[in-house]
C-alpha positions as CSV (number, residue, x, y, z in Angstrom):
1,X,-37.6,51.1,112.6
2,X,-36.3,47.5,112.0
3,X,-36.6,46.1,108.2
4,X,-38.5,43.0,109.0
5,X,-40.9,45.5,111.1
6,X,-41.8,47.7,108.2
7,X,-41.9,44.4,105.7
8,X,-44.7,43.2,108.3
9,X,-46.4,46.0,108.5
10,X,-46.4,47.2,104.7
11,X,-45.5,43.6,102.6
12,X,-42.3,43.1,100.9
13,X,-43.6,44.3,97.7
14,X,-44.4,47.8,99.2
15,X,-40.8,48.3,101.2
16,X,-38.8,46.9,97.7
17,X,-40.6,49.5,95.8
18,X,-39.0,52.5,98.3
19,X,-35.9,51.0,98.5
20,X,-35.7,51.0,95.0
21,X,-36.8,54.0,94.8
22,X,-33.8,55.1,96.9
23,X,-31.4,53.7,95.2
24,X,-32.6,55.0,91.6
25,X,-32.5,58.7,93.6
26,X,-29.1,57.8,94.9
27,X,-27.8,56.5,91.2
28,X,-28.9,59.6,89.4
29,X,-27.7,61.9,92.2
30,X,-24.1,60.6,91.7
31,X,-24.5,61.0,87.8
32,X,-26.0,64.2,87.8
33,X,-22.7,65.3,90.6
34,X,-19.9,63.1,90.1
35,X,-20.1,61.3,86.2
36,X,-21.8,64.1,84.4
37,X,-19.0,66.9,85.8
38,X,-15.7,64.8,84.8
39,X,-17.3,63.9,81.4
40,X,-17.9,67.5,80.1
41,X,-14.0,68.0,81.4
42,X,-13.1,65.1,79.5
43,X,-15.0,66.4,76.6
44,X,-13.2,69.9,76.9
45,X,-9.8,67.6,76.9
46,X,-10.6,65.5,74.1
47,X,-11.7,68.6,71.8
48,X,-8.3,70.8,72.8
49,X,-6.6,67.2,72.3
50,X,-7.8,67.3,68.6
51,X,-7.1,70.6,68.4
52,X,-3.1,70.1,69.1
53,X,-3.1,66.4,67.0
54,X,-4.4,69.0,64.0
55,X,-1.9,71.7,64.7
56,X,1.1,69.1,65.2
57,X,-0.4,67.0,61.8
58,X,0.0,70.2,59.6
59,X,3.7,71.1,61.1
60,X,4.6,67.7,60.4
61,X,3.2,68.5,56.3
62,X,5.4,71.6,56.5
63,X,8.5,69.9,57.6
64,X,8.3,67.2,55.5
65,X,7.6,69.9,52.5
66,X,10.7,71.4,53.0
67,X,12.7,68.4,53.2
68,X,11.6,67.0,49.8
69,X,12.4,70.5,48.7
70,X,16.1,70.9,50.4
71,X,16.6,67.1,48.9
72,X,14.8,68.3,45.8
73,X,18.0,71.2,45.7
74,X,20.3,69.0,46.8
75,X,19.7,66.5,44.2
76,X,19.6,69.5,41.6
77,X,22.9,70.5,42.8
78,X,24.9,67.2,42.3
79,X,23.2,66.5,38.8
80,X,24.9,70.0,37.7
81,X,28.0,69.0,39.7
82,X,28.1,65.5,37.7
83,X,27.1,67.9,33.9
84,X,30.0,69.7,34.8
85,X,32.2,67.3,35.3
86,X,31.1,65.1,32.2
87,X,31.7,68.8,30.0
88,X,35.4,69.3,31.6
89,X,36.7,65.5,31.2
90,X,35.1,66.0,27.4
91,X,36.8,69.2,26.1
């Protein structure tokens, strides 16, 4: 059936209002299948993501604890290195 048929027969008003209706079926149709789908997997991403960022922020901590602690020996080692010096050129 031709558009300007059906507008004659039912008015404008009544053939808007299905086609409308049509397209608010086709927009949540694609949501529901399409949008809704790819967001929970992007969800799922975002959260394993996190996870990682959390796991790779508390190796970084370590790391950088046991650098301040090798430089924290190091530093212990050349202050004793220097008192022993400064004892042998005083004797």
């Amino acid at each position: 059936m031709d558009i300007v048929q059906l507008v004659s027969d039912f008015g404008f008003p009544t053939v808007m209002v299905v086609g409308l209706g049509y397209f608010v079926y086709f927009v949540w149709q694609t949501i529901n299948k399409v949008i809704d789908p790819a967001v929970q997997e992007m969800k799922m991403t975002i959260i394993r993501l996190t996870d990682q960022l959390r796991l790779l922020d508390q190796d970084m901590i370590r790391l950088q604890q046991k650098v301040n602690t090798v430089l924290e020996l190091n530093e212990k080692k050349i202050d004793k290195t220097r008192e022993n010096k400064r004892r042998s050129s005083k004797g």
